[in-house]
Each structure stands twice: as C-alpha cells, then as structure tokens.
C-alpha positions as CSV (number, residue, x, y, z in Angstrom):
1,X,-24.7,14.0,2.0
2,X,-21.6,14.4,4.2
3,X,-18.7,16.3,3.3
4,X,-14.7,15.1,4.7
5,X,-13.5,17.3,6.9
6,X,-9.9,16.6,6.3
7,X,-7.8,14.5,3.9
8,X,-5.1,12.2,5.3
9,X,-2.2,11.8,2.5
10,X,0.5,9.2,3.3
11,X,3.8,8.2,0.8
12,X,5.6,4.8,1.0
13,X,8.4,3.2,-0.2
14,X,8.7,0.7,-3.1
15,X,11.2,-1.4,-1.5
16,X,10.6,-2.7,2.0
17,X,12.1,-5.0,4.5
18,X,9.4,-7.6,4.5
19,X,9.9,-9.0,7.6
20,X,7.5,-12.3,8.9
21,X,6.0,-10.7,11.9
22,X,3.7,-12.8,14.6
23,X,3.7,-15.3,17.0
24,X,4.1,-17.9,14.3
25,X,5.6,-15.7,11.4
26,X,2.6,-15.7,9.7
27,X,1.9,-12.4,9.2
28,X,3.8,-10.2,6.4
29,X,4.5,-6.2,7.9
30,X,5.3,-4.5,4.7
31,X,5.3,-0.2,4.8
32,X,5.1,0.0,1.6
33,X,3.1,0.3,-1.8
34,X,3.0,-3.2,-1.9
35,X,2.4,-4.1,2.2
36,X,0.3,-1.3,2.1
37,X,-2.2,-2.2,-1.5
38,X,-2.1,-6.4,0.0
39,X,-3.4,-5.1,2.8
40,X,-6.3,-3.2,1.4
41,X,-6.6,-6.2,-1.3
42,X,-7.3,-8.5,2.1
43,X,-4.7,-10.6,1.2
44,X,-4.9,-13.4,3.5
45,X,-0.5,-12.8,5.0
46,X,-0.9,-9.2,5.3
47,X,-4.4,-8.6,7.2
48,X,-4.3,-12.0,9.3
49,X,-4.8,-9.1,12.0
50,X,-8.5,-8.8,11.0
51,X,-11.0,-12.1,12.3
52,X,-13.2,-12.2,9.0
53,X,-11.8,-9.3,6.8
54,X,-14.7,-8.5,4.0
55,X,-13.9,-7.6,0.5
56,X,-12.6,-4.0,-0.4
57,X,-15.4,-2.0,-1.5
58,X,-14.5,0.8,-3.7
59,X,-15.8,4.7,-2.8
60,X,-14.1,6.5,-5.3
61,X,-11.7,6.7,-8.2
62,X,-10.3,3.2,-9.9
63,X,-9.7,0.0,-8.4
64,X,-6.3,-1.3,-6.4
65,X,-5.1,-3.0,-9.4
66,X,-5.1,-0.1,-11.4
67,X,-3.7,1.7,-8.3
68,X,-0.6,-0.8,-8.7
69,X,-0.3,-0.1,-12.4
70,X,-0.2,3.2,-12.1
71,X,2.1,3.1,-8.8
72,X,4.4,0.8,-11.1
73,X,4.0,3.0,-14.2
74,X,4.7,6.0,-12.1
75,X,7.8,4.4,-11.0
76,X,9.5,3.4,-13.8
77,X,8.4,6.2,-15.9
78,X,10.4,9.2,-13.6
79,X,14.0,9.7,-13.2
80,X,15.9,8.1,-10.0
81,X,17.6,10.8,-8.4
82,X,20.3,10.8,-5.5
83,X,20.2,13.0,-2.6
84,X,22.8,15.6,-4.3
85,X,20.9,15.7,-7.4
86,X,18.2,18.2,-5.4
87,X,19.8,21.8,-5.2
C-alpha cells in the first residue's frame, strides 16, 4: 500500500463573486466552498472545463453532501468576528 507523502490543506470563502467566466459565459469560477464542492460534485456550470468528467468517487471520510452540511453547520454554529475582535 502507498503512503501520502504530503497533505495539501486549502480554506475558502463562503461568499464569492460568482462571476460567468468563458467564451460564452457558460462556465461558473467560484473560489469558494460552494465553487469549489460543485466542482468536485461535477456539476455540469462549474467543470465545463473537463471533456467527459466521470462521477466523484469517494477515497476517504463522508461524502460531498455531508461535506456541505457540515461546512454549513460549521458556519452558522461559530461566532462572526471582525478584524479588531482578534488581540
């Protein structure tokens, strides 16, 4: 069995701008939780970039849905602070 030789941790927004991106505007660019979970869920606006994109196919932990839930339940669970709140 192979072993990872490093781990690759990103953070993203909740709120994005959402811009239609593309020769025709076809194609959503979203860096955030949402842009970034469409994407892996191969929704058809936000990976038009990929010919014949195949289903997600899950290596490890729970699926993208329950990703989102918890991503949402995270969210609305913690306390919003503003940039003089950190000390």
């Amino acid at each position: 069995m192979k072993k990872a030789q490093f781990i690759h941790i990103e953070n993203y927004s909740k709120k994005g701008s959402g811009k239609a991106v593309g020769k025709y505007k076809t194609e959503v660019k979203q860096s955030n939780v949402t842009g970034v979970l469409s994407e892996a869920n191969r929704l058809k606006s936000y990976c038009s970039h990929v010919p014949a994109p195949l289903p997600p196919t899950l290596l490890y932990g729970c699926d993208l849905d329950e990703v989102k839930r918890l991503t949402e339940e995270y969210y609305n669970n913690n306390k919003k602070r503003s940039k003089k709140s950190f000390t």
